[in-house]
C-alpha positions in Angstrom: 0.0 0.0 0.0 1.1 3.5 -0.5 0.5 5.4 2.6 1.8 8.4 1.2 -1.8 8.7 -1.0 -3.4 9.4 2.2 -1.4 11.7 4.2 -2.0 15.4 3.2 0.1 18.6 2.8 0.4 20.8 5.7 0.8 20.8 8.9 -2.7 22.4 9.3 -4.2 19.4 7.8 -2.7 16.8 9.9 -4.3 13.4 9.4 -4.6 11.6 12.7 -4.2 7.5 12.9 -7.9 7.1 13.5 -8.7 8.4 10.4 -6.0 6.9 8.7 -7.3 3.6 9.7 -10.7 4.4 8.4 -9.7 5.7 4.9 -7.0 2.5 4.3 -9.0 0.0 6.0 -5.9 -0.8 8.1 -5.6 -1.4 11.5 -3.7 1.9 13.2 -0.6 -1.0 14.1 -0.5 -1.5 10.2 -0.6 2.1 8.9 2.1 2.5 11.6 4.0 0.3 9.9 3.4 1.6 6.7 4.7 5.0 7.6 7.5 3.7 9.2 8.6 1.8 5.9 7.9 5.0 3.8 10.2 7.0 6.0 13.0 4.4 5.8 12.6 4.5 1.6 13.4 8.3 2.5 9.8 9.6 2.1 9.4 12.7 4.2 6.2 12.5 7.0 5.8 14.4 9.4 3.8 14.0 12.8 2.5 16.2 15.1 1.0 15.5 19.0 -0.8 19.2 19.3 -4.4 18.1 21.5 -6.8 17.9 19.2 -4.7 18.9 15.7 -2.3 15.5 16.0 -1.3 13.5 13.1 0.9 12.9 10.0 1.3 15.2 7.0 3.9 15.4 4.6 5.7 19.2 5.6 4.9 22.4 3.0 7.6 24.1 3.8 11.3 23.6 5.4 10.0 25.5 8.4 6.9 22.7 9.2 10.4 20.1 8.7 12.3 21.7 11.1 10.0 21.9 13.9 9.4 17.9 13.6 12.9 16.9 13.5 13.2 19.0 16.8 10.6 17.6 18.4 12.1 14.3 17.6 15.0 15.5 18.7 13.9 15.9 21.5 12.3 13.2 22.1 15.3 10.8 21.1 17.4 13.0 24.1 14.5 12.4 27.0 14.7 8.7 25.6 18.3 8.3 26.3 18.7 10.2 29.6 15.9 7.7 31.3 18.0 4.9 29.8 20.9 5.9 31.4 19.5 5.2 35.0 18.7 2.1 34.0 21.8 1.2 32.1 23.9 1.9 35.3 21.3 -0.6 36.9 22.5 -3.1 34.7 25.9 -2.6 34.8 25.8 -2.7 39.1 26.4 0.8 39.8 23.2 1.6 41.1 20.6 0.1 43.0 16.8 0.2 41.7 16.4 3.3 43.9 19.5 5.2 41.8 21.3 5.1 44.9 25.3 3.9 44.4 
């Protein structure tokens, strides 16, 4: 399937898994997987978590680009500092608690 049919231009019109799932006929862990094999062949979606406004859309502009990749930025740094704590639990240095 190509995902990329169904995902619009803009970030103002930001198609949310729900209603990706109803216009493929996928379930959402499908058209997940969809977009994630469109973004490794280098296809460029974007995704936005704003309340009600979340969802995928393929950028407009550079600007609409930008602000995803630093969300995800973002994102990938939170990821890696809580694995930290629990990498030093693994390799014996601290206790559950994060004492030493």
């Amino acid at each position: 399937m190509d995902i990329i049919k169904f995902i619009p231009h803009g970030k103002r019109n930001a198609v949310s898994g729900k209603e990706l799932k109803q216009l493929t006929g996928c379930d959402e862990r499908t058209v997940k997987q969809h977009i994630a094999n469109a973004r490794l062949k280098g296809v460029v979606i974007c995704s936005i978590l704003d309340g009600n406004n979340g969802g995928y859309f393929q950028p407009d502009s550079p600007d609409e680009a930008i602000e995803y990749v630093r969300t995800e930025q973002l994102r990938i740094n939170s990821a890696k500092a809580a694995l930290k704590a629990a990498e030093k639990y693994i390799a014996g240095e601290v206790n559950g608690s994060g004492e030493r």
